[in-house]
Each structure stands twice: as structure tokens, then as C-alpha cells.
KOLBAVEX-914729 format. One record per atom (N, C-alpha, C): residue in three letters; x, y, z; atom name. Coordinates in pm, 1 decimal, decimal comma. Example, Ala and Ser with C-alpha at 12.3 -4.5 7.8 and 13.67 -1.06 7.14 Angstrom:
# residues 2
  residuo      east     north        up  atomo
      ALA    1319,0    -569,0     780,0      N
      ALA    1230,0    -450,0     780,0     CA
      ALA    1320,0    -330,0     780,0      C
      SER    1285,0    -225,0     708,0      N
      SER    1367,0    -106,0     714,0     CA
      SER    1290,0       3,0     787,0      C
END
This chain:
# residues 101
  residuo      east     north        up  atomo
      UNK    2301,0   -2034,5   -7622,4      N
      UNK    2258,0   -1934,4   -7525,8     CA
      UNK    2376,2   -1845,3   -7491,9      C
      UNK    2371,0   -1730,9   -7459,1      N
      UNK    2439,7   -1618,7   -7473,4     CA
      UNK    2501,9   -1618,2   -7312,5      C
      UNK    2604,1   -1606,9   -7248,5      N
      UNK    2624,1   -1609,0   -7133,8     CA
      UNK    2596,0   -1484,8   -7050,3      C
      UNK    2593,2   -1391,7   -7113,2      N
      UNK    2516,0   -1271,3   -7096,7     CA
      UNK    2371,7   -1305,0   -7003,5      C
      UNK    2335,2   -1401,4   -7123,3      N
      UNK    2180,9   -1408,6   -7090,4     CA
      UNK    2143,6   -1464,7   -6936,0      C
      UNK    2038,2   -1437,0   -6887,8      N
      UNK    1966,1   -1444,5   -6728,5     CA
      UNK    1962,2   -1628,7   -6739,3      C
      UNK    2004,5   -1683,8   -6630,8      N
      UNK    1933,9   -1835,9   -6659,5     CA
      UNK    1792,6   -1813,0   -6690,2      C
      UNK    1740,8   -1943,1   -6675,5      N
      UNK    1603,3   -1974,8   -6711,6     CA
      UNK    1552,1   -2019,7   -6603,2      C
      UNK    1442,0   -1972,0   -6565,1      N
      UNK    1354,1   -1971,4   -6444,8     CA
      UNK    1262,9   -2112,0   -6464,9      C
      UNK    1279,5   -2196,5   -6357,0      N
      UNK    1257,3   -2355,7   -6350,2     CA
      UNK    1169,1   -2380,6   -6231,1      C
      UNK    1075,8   -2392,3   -6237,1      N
      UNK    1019,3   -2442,7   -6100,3     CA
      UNK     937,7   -2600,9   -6139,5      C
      UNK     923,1   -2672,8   -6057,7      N
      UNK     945,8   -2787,3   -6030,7     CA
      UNK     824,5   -2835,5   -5879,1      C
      UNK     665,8   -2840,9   -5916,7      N
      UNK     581,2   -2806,9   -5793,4     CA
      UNK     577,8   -2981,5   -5755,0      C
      UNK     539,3   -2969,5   -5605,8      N
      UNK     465,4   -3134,4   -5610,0     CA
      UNK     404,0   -3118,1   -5530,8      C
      UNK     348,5   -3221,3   -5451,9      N
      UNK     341,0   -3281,5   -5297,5     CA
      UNK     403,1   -3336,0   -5227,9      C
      UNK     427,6   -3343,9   -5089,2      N
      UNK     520,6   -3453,0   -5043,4     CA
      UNK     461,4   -3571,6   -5044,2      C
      UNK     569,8   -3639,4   -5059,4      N
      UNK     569,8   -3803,6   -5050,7     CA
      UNK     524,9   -3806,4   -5223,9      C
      UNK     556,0   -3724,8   -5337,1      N
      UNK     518,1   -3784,8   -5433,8     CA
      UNK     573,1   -3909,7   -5511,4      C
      UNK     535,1   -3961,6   -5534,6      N
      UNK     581,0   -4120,6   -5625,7     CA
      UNK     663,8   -4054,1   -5704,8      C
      UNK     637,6   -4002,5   -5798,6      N
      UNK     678,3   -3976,6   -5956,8     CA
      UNK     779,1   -3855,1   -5933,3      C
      UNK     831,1   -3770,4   -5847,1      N
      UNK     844,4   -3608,6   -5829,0     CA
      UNK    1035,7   -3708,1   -5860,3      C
      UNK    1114,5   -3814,2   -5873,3      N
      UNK    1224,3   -3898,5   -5889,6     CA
      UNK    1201,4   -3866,6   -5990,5      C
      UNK    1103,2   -3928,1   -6022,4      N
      UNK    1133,5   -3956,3   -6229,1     CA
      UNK    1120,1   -3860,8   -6300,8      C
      UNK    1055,1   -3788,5   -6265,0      N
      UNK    1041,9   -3588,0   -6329,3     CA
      UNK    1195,1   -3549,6   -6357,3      C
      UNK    1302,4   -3533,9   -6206,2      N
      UNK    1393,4   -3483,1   -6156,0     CA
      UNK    1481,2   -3556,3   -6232,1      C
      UNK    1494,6   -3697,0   -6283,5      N
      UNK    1592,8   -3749,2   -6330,2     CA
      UNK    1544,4   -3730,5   -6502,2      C
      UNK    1458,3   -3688,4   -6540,7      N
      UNK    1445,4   -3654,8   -6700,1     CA
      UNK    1473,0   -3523,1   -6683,0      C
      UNK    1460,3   -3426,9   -6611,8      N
      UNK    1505,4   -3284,2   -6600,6     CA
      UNK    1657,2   -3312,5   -6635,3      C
      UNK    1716,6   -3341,4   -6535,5      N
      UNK    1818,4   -3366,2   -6540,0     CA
      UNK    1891,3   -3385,7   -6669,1      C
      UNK    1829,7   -3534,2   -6689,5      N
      UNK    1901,6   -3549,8   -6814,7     CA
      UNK    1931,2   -3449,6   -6968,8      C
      UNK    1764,8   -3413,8   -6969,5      N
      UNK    1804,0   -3297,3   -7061,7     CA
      UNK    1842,0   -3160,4   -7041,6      C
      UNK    1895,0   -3140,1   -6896,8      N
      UNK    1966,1   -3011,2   -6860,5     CA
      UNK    2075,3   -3077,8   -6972,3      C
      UNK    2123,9   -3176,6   -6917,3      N
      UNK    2254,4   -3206,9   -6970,5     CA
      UNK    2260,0   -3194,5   -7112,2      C
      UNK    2184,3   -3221,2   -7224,8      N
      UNK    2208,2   -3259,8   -7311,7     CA
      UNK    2151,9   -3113,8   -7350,6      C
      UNK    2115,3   -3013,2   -7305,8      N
      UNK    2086,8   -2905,6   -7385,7     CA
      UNK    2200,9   -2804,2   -7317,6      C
      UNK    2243,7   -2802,6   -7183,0      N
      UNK    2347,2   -2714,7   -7182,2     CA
      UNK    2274,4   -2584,8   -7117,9      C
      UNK    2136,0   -2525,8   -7141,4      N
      UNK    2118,7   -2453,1   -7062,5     CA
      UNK    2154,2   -2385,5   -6927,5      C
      UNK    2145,5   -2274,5   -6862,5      N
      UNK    2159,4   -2228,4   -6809,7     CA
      UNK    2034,7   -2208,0   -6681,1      C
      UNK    1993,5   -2258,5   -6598,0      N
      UNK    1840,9   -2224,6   -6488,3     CA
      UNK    1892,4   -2259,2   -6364,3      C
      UNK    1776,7   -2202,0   -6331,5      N
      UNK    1765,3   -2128,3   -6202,4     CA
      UNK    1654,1   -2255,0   -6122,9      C
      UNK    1682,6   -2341,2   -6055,0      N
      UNK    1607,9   -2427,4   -6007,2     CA
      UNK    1531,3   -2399,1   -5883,7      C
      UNK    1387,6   -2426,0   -5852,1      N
      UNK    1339,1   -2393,1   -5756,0     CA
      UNK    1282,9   -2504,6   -5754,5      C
      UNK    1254,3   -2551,5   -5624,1      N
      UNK    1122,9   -2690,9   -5589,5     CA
      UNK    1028,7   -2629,5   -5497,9      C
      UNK     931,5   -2639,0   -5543,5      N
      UNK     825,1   -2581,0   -5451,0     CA
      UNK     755,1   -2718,2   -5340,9      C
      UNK     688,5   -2769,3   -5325,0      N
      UNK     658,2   -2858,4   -5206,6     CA
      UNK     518,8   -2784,2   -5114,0      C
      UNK     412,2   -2823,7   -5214,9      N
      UNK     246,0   -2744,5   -5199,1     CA
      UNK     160,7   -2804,6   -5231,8      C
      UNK      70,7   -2769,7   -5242,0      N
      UNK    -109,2   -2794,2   -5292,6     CA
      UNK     -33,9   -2791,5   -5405,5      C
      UNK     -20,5   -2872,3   -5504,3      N
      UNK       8,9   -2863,0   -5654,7     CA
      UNK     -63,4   -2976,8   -5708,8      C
      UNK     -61,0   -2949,7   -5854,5      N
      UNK     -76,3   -3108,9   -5918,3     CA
      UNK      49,9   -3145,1   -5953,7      C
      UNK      82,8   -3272,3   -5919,6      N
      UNK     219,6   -3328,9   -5830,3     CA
      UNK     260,7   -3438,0   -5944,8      C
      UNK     350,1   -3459,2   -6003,0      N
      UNK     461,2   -3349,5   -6046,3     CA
      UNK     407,6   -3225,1   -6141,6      C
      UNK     471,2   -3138,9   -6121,9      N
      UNK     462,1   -2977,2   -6227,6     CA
      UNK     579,3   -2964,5   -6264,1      C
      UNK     625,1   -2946,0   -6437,8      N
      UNK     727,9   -2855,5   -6422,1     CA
      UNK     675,6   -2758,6   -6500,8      C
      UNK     767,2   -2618,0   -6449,3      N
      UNK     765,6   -2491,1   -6564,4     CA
      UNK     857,6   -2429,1   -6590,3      C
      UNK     860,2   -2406,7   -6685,2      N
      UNK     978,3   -2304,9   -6710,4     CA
      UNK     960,0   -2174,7   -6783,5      C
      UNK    1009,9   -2110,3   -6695,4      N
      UNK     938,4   -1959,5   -6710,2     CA
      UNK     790,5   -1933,9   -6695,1      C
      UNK     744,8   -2016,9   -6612,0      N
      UNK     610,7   -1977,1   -6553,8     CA
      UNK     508,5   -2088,3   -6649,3      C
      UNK     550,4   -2115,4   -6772,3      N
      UNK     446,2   -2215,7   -6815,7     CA
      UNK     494,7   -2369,6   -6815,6      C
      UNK     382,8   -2431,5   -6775,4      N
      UNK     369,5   -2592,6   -6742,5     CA
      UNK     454,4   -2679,4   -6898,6      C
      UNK     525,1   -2736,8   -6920,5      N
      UNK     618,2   -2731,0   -7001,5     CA
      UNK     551,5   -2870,0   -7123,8      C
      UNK     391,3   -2938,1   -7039,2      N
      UNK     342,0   -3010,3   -7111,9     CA
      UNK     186,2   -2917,3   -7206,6      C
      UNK     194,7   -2763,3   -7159,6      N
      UNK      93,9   -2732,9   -7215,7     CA
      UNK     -22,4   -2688,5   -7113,9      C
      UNK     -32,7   -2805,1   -7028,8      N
      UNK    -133,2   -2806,1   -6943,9     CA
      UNK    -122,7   -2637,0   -6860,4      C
      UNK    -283,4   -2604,5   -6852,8      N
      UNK    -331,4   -2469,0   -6749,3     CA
      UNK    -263,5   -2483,2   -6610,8      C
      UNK    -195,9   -2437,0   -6539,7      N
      UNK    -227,1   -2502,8   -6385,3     CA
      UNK    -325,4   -2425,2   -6332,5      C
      UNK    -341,9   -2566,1   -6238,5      N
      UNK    -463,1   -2561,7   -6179,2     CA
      UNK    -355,1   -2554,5   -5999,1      C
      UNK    -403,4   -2494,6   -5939,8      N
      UNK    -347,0   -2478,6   -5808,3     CA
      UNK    -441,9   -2544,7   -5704,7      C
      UNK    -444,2   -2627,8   -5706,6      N
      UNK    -523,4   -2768,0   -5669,4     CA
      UNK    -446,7   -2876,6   -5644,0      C
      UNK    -442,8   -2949,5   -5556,8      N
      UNK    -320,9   -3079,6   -5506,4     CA
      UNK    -376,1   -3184,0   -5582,1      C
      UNK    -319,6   -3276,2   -5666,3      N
      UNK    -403,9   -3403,1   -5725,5     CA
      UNK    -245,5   -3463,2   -5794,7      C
      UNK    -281,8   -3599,5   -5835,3      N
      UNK    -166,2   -3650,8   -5854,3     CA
      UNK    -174,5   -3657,7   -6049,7      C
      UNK     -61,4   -3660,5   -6078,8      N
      UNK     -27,3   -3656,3   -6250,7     CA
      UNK      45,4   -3755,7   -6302,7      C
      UNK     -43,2   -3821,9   -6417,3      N
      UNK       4,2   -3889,3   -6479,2     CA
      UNK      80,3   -3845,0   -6604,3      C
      UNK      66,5   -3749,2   -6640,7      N
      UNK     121,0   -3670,2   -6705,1     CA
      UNK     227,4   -3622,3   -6745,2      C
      UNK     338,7   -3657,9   -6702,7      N
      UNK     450,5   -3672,1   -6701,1     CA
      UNK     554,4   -3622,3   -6818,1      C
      UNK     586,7   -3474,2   -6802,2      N
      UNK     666,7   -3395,3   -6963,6     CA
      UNK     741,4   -3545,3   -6995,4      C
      UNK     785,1   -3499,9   -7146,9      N
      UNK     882,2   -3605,8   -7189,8     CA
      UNK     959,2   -3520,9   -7259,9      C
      UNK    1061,3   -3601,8   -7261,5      N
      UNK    1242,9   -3566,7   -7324,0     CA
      UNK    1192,9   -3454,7   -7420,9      C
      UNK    1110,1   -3480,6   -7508,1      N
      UNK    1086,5   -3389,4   -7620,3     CA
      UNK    1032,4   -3219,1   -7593,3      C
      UNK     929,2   -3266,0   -7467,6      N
      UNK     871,0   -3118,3   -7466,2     CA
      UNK     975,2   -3063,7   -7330,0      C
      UNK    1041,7   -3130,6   -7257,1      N
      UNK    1140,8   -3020,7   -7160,4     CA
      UNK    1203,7   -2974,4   -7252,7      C
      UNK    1293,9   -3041,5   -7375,5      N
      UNK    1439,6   -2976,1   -7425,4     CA
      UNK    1336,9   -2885,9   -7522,0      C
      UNK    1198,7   -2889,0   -7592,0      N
      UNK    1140,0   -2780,3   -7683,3     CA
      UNK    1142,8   -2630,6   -7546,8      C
      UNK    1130,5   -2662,9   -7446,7      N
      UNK    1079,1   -2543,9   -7375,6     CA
      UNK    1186,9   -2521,7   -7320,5      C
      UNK    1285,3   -2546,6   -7286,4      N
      UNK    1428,0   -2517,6   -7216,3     CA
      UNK    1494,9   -2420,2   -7420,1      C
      UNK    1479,4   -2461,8   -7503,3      N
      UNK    1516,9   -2368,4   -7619,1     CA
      UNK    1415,4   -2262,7   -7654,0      C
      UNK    1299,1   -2266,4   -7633,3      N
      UNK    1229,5   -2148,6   -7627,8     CA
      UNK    1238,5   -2080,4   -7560,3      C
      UNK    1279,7   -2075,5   -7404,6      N
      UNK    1292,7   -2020,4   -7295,1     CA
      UNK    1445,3   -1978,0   -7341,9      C
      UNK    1570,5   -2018,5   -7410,3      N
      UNK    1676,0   -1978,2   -7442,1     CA
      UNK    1696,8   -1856,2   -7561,7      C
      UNK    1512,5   -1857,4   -7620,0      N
      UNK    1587,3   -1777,0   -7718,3     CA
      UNK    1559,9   -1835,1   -7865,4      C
      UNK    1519,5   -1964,3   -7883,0      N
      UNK    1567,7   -2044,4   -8005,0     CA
      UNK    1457,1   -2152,5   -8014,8      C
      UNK    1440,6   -2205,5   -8145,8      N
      UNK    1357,8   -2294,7   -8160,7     CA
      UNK    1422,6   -2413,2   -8123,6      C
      UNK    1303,2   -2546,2   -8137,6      N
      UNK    1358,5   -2668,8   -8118,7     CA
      UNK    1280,9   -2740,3   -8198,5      C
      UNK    1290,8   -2819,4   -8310,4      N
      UNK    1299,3   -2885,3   -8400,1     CA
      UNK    1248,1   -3084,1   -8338,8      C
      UNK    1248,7   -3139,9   -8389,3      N
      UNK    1215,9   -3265,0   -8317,4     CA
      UNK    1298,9   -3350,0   -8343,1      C
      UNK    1440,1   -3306,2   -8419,6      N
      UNK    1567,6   -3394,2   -8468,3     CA
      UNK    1618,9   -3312,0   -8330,8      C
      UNK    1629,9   -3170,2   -8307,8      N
      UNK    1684,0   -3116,6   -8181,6     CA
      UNK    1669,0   -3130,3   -8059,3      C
      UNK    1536,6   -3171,9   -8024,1      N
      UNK    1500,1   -3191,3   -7912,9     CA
      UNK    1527,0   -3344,1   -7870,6      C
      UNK    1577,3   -3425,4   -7986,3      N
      UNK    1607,0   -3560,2   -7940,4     CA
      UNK    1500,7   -3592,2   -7982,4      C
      UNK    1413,6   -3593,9   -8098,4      N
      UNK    1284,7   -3666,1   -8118,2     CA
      UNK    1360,7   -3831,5   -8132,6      C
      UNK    1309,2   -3893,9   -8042,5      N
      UNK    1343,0   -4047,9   -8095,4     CA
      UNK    1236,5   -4135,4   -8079,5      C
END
């Protein structure tokens, strides 16, 4: 990623008191780290389906949002944050790249 370039726009929806909104935050995390990106973190705290992440406005498992409060089992994995944190950079991601393991 180009340092030039704008971070990457991250939002991060839930509910309060969500169970899971830890374990989202600590796989974010991890593959911030391991991809190096550059974002712009926001937590929203709403009527959501709880956990959400997006980056750059789309849900990073695919899923429509629905702006409706309900709880998710759904949960991105290692593979599809670091595919959408390199699309959002600019670049593909591969499944040897994204850490396919």
C-alpha cells in the first residue's frame, strides 16, 4: 500500500453487551497486523446485526446488511478480513496470501 494512499475505512457495528464483538476485535486485530494496512477504525454501538465488520462500506463476509439488531453467528474469518483489507488496498489476495491455512 502506497503511503500516499487514504487509510481504509473500517467500521465495526454491534450491540451492547455483545458476546462475540471480543472475538471479532481480536481477529481484526490480528490481521491488521499481519497485513500492515493502513484504517481508519470506527465502532459503531446500534440496532446492528452484532458483530458487523466492513470495510469500505461492505460487510467483509459478503453478507447484505440488514439494519436490524439480531445476534451473528457469522463471524468473518482470518481469510476473508485479510482478502478485503487487500482489495480495499488496491491488490488482490490469493489464499496462500491471505493466510489460507
Amino acid at each position: 500500500m502506497s503511503p500516499e494512499a487514504p487509510p481504509i475505512r473500517v467500521q465495526l457495528l454491534f450491540v451492547p453487551d455483545c458476546p462475540l464483538i471480543d472475538r471479532l476485535r481480536t481477529t481484526f486485530q490480528d490481521c491488521l497486523a499481519r497485513s500492515g494496512a493502513r484504517v481508519l477504525i470506527e465502532e459503531l454501538e446500534g440496532p446492528y446485526p452484532s458483530p458487523t465488520l466492513l470495510i469500505d462500506g461492505a460487510d467483509v463476509t459478503g453478507r447484505e446488511l440488514e439494519l436490524q439488531p439480531s445476534c451473528r453467528l457469522d463471524l468473518p474469518t482470518e481469510e476473508q478480513i485479510l482478502a478485503a483489507l487487500a482489495r480495499a488496498a488496491g491488490g488482490t489476495a490469493s489464499t496462500e496470501e491471505a493466510g489460507g491455512r
